[in-house]
Backbone as CSV, one residue per row, in Angstrom:
resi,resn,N_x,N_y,N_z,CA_x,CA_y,CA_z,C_x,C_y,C_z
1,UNK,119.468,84.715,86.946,120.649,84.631,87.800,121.751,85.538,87.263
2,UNK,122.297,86.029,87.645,123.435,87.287,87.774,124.899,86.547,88.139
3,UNK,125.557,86.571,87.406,126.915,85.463,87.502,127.375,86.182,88.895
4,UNK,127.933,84.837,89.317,128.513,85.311,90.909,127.565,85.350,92.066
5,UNK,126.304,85.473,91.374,125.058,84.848,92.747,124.202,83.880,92.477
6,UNK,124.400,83.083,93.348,123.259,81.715,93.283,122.238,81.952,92.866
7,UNK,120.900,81.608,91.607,119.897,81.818,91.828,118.696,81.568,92.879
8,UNK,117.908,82.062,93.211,117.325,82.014,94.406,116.649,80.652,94.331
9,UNK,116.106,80.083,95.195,115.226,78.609,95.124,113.569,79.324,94.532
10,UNK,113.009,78.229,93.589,111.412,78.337,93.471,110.953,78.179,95.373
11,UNK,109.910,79.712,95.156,109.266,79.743,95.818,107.530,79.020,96.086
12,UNK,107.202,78.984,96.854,105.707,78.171,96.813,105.439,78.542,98.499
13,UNK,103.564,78.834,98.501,103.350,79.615,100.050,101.634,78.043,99.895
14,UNK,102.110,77.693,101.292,101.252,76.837,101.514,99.766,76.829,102.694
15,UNK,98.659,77.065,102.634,98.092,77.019,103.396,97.705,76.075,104.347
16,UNK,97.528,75.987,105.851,97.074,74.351,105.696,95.675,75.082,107.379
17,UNK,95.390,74.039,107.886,94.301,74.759,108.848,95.286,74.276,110.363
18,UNK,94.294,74.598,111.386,95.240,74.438,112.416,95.469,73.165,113.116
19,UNK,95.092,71.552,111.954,95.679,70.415,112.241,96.604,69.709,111.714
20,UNK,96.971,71.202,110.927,98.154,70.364,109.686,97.318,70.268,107.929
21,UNK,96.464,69.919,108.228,95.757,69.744,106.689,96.059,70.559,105.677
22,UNK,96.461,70.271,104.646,96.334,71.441,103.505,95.323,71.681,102.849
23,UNK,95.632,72.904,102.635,93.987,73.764,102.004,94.553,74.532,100.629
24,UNK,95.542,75.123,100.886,96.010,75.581,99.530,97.485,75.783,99.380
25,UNK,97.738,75.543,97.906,99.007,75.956,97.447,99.371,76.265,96.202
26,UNK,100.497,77.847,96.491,100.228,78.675,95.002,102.228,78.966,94.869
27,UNK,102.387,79.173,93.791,103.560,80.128,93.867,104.001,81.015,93.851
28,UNK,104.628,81.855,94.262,104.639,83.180,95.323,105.764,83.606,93.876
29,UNK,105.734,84.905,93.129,106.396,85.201,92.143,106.769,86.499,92.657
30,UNK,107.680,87.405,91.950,108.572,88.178,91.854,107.884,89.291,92.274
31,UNK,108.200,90.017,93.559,107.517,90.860,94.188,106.140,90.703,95.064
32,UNK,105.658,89.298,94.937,104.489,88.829,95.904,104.609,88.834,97.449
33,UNK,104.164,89.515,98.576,103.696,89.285,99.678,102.870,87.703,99.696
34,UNK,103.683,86.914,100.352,102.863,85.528,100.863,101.354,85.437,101.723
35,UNK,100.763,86.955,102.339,99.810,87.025,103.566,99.045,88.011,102.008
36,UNK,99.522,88.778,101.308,98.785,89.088,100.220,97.836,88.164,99.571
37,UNK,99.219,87.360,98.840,98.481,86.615,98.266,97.156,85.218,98.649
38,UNK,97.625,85.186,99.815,96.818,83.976,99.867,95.357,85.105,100.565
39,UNK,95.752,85.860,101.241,94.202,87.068,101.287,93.146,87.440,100.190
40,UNK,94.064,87.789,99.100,93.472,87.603,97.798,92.250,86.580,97.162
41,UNK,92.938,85.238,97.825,92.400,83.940,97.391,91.630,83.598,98.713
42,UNK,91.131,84.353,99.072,90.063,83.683,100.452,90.521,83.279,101.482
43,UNK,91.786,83.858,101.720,92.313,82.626,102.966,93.053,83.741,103.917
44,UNK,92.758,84.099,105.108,93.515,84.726,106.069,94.275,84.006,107.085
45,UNK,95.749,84.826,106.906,96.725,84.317,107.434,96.457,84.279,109.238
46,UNK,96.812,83.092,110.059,96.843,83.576,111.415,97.746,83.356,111.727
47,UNK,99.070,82.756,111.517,100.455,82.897,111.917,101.168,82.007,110.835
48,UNK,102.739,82.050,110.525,103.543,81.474,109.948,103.653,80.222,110.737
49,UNK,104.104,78.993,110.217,104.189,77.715,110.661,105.386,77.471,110.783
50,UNK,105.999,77.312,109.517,107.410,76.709,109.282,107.742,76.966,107.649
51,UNK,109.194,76.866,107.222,109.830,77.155,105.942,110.570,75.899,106.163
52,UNK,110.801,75.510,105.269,111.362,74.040,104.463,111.990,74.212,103.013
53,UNK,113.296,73.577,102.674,113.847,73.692,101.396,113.978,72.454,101.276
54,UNK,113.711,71.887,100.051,113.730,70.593,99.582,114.794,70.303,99.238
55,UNK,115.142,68.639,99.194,116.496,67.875,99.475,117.337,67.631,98.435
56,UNK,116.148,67.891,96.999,116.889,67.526,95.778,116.360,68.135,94.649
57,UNK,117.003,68.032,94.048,116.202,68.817,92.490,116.757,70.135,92.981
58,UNK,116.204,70.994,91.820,116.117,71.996,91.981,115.333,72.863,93.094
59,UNK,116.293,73.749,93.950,115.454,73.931,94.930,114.188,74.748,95.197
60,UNK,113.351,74.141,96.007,112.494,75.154,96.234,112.056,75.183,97.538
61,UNK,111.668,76.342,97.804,111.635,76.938,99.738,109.831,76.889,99.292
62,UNK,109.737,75.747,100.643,107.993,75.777,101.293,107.848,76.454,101.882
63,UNK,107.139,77.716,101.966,106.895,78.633,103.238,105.103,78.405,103.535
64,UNK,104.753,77.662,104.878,103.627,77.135,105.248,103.053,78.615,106.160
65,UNK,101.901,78.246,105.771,101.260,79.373,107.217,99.540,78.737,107.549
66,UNK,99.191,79.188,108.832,98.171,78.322,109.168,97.156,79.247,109.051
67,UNK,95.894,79.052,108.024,94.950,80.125,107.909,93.720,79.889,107.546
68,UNK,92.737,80.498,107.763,91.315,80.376,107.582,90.322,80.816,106.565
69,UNK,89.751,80.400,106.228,88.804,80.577,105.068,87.805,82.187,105.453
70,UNK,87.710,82.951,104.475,86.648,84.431,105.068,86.466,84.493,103.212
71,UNK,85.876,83.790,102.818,84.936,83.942,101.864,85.009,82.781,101.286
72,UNK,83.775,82.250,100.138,83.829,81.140,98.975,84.257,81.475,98.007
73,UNK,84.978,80.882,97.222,84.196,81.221,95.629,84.596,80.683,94.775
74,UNK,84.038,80.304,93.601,83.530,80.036,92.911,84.574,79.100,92.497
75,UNK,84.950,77.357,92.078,86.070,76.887,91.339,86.613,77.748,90.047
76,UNK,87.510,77.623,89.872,88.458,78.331,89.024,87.955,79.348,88.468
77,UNK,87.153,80.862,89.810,87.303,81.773,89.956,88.530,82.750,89.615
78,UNK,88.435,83.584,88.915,89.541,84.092,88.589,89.883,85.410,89.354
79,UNK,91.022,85.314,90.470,90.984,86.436,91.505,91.935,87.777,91.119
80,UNK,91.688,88.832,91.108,92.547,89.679,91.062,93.239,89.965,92.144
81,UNK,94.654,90.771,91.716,95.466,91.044,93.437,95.147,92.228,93.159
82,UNK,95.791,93.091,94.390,95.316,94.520,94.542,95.706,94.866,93.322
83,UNK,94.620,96.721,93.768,95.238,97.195,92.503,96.881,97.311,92.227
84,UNK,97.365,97.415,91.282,98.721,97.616,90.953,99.127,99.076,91.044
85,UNK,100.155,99.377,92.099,100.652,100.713,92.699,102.009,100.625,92.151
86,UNK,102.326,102.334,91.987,103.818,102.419,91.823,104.445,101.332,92.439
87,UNK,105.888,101.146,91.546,106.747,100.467,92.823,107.763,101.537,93.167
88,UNK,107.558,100.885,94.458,108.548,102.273,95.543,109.841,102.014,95.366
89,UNK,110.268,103.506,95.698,111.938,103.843,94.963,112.656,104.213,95.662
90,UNK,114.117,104.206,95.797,114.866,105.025,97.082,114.709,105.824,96.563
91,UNK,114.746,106.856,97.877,114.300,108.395,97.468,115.338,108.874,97.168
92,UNK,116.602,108.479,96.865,117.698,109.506,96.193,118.312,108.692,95.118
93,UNK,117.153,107.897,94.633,118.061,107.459,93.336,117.548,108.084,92.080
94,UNK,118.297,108.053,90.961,118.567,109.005,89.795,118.869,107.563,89.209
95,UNK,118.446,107.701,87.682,118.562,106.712,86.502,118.700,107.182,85.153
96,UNK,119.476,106.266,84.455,120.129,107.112,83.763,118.982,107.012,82.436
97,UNK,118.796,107.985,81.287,118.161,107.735,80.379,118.342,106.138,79.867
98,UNK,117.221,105.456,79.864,117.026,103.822,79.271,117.209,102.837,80.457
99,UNK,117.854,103.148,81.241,118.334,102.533,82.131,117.336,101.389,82.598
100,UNK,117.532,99.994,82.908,116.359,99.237,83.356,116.982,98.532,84.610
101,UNK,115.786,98.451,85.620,116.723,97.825,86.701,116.092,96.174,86.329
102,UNK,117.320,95.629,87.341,117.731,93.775,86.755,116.790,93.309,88.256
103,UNK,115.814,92.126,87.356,115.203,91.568,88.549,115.805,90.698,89.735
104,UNK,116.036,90.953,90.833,116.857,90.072,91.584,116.000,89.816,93.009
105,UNK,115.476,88.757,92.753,114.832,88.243,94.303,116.135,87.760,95.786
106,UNK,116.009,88.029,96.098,117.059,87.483,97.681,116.026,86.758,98.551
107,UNK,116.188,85.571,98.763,115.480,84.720,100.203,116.731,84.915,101.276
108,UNK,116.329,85.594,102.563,117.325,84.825,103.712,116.367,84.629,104.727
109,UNK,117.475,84.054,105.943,116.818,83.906,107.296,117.390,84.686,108.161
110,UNK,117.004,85.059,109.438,117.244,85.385,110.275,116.666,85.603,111.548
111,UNK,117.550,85.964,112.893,116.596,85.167,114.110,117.010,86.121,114.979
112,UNK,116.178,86.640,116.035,115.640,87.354,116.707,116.557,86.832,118.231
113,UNK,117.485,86.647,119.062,118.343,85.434,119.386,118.055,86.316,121.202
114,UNK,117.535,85.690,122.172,117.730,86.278,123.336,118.558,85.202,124.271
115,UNK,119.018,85.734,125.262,119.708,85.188,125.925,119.774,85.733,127.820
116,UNK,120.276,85.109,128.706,120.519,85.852,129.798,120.937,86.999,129.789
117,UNK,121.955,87.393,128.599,122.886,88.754,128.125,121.877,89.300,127.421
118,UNK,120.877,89.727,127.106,119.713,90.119,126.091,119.623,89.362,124.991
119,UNK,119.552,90.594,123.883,118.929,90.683,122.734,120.522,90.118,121.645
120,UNK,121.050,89.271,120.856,121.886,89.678,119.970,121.522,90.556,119.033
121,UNK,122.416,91.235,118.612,122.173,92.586,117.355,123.632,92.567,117.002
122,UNK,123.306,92.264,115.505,124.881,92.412,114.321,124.494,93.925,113.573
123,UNK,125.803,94.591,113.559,126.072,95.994,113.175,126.718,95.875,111.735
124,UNK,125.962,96.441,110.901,126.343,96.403,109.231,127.215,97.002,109.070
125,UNK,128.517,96.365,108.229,129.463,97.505,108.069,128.784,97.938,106.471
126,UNK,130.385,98.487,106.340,130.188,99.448,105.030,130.175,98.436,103.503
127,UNK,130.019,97.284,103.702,129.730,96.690,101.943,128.373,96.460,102.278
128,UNK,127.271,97.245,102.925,126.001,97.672,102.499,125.264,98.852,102.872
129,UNK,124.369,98.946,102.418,123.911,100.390,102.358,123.336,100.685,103.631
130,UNK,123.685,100.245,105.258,123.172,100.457,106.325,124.499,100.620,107.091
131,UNK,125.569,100.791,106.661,126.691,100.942,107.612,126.607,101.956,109.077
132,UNK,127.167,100.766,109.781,126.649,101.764,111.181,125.177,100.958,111.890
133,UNK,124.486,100.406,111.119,123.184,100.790,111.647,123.030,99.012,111.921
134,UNK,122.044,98.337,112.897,122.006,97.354,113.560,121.026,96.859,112.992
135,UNK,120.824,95.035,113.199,119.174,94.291,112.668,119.782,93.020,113.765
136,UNK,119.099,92.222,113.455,119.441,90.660,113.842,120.240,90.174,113.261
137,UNK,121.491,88.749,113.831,121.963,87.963,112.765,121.007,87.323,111.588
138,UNK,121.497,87.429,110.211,121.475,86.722,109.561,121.640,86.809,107.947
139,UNK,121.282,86.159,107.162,121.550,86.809,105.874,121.078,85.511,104.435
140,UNK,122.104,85.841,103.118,121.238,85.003,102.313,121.398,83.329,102.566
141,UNK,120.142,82.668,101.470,120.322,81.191,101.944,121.262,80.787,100.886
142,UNK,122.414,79.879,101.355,123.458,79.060,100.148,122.094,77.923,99.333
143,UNK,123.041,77.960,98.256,122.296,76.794,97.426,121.587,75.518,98.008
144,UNK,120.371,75.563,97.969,119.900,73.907,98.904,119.745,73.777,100.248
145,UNK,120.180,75.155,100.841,120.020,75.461,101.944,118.534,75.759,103.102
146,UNK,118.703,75.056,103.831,117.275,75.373,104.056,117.456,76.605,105.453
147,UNK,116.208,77.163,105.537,116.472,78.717,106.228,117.100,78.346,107.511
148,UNK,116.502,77.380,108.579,116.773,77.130,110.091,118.214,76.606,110.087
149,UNK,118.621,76.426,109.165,120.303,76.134,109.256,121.274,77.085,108.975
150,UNK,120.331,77.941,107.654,121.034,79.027,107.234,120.749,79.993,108.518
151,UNK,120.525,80.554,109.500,119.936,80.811,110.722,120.988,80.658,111.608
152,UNK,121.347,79.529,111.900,122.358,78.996,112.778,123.895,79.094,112.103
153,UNK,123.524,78.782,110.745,125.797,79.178,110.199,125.614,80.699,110.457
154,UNK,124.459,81.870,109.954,125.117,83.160,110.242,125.196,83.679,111.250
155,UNK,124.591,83.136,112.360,124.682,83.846,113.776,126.040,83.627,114.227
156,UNK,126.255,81.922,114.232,127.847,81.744,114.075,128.969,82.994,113.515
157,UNK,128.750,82.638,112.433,129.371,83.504,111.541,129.461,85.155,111.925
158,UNK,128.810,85.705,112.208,128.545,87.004,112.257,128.583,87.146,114.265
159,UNK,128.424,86.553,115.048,128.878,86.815,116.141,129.575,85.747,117.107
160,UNK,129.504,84.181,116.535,130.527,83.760,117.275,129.452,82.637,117.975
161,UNK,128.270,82.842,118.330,126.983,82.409,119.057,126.640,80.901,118.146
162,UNK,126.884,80.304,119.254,125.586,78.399,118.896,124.198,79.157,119.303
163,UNK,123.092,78.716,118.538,121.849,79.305,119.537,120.811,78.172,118.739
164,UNK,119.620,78.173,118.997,119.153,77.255,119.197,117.489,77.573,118.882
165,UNK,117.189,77.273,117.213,115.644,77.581,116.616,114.846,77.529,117.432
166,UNK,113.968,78.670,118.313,112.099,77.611,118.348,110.959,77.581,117.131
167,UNK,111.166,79.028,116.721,109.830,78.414,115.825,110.119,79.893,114.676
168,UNK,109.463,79.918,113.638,109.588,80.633,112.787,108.321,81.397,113.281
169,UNK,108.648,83.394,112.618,107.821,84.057,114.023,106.807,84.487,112.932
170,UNK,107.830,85.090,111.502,107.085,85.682,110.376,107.982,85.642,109.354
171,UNK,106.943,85.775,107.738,107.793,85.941,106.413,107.381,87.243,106.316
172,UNK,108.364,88.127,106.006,108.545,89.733,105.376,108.576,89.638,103.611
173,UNK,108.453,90.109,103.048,107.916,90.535,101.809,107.966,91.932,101.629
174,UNK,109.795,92.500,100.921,110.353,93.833,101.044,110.340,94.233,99.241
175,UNK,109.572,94.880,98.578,109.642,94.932,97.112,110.125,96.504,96.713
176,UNK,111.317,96.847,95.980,111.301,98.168,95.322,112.505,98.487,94.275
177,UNK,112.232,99.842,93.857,113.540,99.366,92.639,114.809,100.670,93.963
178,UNK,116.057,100.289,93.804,117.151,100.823,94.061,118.411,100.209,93.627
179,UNK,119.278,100.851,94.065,120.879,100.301,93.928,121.139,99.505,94.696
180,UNK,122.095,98.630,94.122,122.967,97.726,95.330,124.117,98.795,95.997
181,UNK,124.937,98.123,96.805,126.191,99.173,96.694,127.043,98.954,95.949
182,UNK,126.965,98.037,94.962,127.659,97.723,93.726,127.292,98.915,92.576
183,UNK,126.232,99.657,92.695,125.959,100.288,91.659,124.814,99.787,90.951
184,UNK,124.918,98.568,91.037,123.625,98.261,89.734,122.189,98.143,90.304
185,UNK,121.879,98.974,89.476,119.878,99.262,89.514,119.451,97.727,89.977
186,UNK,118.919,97.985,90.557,117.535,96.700,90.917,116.132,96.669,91.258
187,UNK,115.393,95.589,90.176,114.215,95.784,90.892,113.793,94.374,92.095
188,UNK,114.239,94.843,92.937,114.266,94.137,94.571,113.302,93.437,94.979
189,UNK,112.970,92.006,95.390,112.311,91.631,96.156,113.025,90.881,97.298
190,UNK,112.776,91.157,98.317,113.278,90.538,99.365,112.410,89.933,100.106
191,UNK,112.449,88.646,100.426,112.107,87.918,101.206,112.497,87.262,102.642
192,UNK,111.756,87.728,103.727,112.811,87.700,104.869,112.323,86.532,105.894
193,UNK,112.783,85.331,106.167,112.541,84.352,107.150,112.540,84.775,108.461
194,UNK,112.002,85.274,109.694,112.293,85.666,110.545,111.758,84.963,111.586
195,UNK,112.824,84.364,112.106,113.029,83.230,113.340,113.242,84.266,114.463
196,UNK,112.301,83.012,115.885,112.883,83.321,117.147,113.868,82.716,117.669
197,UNK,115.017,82.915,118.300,115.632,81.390,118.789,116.342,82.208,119.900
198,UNK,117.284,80.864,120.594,117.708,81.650,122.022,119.344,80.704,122.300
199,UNK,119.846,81.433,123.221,120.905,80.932,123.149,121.812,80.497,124.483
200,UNK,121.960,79.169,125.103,121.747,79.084,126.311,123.282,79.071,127.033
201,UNK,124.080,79.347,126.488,125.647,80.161,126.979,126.274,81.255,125.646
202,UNK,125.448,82.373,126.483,126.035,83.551,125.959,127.312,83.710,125.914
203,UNK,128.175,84.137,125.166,129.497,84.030,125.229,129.902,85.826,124.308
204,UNK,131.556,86.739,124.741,131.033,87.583,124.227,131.134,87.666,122.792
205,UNK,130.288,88.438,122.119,130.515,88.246,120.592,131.791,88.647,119.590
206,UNK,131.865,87.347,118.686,133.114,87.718,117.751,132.741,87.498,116.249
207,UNK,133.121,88.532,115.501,132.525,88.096,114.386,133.578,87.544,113.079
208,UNK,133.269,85.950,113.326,134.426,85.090,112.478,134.404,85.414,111.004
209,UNK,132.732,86.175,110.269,133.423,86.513,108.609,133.525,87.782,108.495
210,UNK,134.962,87.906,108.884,135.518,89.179,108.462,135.852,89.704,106.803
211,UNK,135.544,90.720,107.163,135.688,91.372,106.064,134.195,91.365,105.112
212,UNK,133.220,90.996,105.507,131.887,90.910,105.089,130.911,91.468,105.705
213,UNK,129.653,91.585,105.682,128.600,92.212,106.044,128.380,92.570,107.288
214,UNK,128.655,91.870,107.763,128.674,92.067,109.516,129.778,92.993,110.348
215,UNK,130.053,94.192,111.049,130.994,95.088,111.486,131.390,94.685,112.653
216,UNK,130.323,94.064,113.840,130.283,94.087,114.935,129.190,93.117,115.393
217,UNK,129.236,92.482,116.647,127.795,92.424,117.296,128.032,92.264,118.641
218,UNK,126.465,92.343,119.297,127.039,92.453,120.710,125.462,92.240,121.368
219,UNK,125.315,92.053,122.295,124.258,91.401,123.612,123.629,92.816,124.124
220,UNK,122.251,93.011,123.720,121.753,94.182,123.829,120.604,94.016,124.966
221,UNK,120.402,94.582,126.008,119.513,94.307,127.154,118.090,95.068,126.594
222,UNK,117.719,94.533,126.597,115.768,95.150,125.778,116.042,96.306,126.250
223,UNK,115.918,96.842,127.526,115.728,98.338,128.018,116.553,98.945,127.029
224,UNK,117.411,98.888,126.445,118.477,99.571,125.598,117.900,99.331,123.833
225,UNK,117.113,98.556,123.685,117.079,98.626,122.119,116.442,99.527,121.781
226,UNK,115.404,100.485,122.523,115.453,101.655,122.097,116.068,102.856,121.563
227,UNK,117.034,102.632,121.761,118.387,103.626,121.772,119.365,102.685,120.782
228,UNK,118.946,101.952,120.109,119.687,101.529,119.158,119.782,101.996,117.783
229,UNK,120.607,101.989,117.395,120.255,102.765,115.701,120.198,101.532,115.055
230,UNK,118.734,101.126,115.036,118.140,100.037,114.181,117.665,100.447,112.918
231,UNK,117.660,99.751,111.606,117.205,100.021,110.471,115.850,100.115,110.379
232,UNK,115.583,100.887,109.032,113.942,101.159,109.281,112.907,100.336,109.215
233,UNK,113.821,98.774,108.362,112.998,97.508,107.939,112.835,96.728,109.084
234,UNK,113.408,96.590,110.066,113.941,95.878,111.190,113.371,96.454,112.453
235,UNK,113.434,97.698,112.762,112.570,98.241,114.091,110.782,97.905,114.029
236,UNK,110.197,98.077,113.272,108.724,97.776,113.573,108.693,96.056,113.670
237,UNK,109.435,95.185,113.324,109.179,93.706,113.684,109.759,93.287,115.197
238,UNK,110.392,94.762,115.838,110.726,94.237,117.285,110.026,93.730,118.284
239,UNK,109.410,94.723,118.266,108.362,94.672,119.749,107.311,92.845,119.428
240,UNK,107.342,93.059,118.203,106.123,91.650,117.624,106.866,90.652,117.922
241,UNK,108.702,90.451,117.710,109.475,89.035,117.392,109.543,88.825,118.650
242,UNK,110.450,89.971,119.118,111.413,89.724,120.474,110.582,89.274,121.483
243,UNK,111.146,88.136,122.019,110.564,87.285,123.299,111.490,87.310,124.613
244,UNK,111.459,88.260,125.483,112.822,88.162,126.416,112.483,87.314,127.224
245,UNK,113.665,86.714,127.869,113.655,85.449,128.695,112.423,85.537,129.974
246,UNK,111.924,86.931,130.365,110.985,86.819,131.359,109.441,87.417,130.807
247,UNK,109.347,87.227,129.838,107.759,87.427,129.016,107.307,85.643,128.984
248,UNK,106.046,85.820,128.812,105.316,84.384,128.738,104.993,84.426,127.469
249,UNK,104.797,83.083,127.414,104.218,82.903,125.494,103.320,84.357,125.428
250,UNK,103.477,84.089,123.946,102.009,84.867,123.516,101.852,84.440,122.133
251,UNK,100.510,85.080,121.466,99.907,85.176,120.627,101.205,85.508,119.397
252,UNK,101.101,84.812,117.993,101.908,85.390,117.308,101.352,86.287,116.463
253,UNK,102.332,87.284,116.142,102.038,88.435,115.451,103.158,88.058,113.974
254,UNK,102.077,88.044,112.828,102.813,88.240,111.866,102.573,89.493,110.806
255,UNK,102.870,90.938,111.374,102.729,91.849,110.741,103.655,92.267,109.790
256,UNK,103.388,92.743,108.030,104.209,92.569,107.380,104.463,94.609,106.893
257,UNK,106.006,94.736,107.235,106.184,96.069,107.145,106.953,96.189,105.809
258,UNK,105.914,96.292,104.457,106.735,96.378,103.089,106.931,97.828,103.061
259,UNK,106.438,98.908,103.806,107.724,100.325,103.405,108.541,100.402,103.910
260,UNK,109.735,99.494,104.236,110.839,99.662,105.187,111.620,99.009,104.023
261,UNK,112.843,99.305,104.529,113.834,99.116,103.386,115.008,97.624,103.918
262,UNK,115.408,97.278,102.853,116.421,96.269,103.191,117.712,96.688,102.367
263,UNK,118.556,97.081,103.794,119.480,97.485,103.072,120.870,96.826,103.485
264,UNK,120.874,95.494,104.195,121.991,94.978,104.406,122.106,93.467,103.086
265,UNK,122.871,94.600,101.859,123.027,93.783,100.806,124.624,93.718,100.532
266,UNK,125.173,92.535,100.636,126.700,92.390,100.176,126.570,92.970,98.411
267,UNK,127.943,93.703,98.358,128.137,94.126,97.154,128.572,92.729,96.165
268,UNK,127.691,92.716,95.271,128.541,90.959,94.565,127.364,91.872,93.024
């Protein structure tokens, strides 16, 4: 923990089948993909379920997903994860001789929010490294916080909007070393909750925490999010999250885009 930021909650990724049952559970450590790891261990992911933060103790975030067995083996088989690859770097960072970057995991949530008025989309200002550039409401979880609430204070927060969870769509799993806009080196894991939810009196957007991460937001009609200057971490989970009010269910897609960057980080 880094004075001035909460440490993050123990993580843990749970398997269970598609009646609820559990089948497995591991803990998801510093730089782990949750659809990695449990692939690793015999088990393919077919969609995210639900995230849960526990009520007491020290916290820790359940992130469940419902998945199927595609191989045996052996009791206390000993599995390797992939091979071990560079970790990826912003491409314009420079370090100084010795220099080490500080491990800092981030959990948040955030939600994908449609409405009669479209799409919501919050515009990053300048205390992060995407100023200018658009994603969904949302951001980190407070202490004890569990994601579907933390979900609902930042949409508030950041545009003014009550809206209203359905279901958690996918977990993102963002790992690399860069800067904050504070300056200090990091080696980054980000973990991203990504909710659908909807909001049933659009109202226009205001964004009540000023002076923080959020610049702007505003009610984006799908035909137009093309033409949005969306971040690079955030555009490939569109087409998969976004559910507009006249599409029918579908199939969930939980595709995980770890070369995209996360760059809406408050300077602290």
């Amino acid at each position: 923990m880094t004075q001035g930021r909460p440490a993050p909650p123990d993580l843990v990724v749970v398997g269970v089948n598609a009646l609820g049952l559990e089948l497995v559970r591991m803990a998801l450590g510093h730089g782990d993909d949750p659809t990695t790891l449990l692939a690793v261990h015999g088990w393919e992911v077919k969609r995210a379920r639900d995230a849960m933060t526990n009520a007491a103790g020290k916290p820790v975030l359940t992130m469940t997903f419902v998945v199927e067995a595609v191989g045996v083996r052996p009791p206390h088989a000993v599995v390797p994860l992939e091979p071990e690859r560079e970790l990826r770097r912003d491409g314009d960072l420079l370090m100084g001789e010795g220099e080490t970057p500080e491990l800092y995991q981030r959990v948040s949530a955030h939600a994908f929010v449609t409405s009669s008025r479209g799409v919501l989309m919050t515009q990053f200002s300048d205390r992060t490294n995407a100023s200018g550039q658009w994603g969904p409401p949302g951001g980190g979880l407070e202490a004890g916080e569990g994601p579907d609430r933390a979900v609902l204070r930042e949409a508030w927060e950041e545009s003014g909007q009550v809206i209203e969870v359905s279901e958690l769509a996918l977990v993102q799993s963002l790992h690399w070393i860069g800067r904050a806009p504070s300056g200090r080196l990091e080696d980054f894991h980000a973990v991203r909750l990504v909710y659908r939810a909807s909001c049933h009196a659009p109202t226009d957007p205001v964004v009540h925490d000023v002076g923080g991460t959020t610049a702007s937001a505003a009610w984006v009609l799908p035909a137009d999010l093309g033409r949005l200057d969306v971040t690079v971490s955030w555009r490939p989970l569109m087409s998969d999250v976004v559910v507009t009010p006249d599409e029918a269910e579908g199939p969930d897609h939980s595709h995980h885009h770890t070369d995209a960057d996360d760059r809406a980080r408050p300077q602290s």
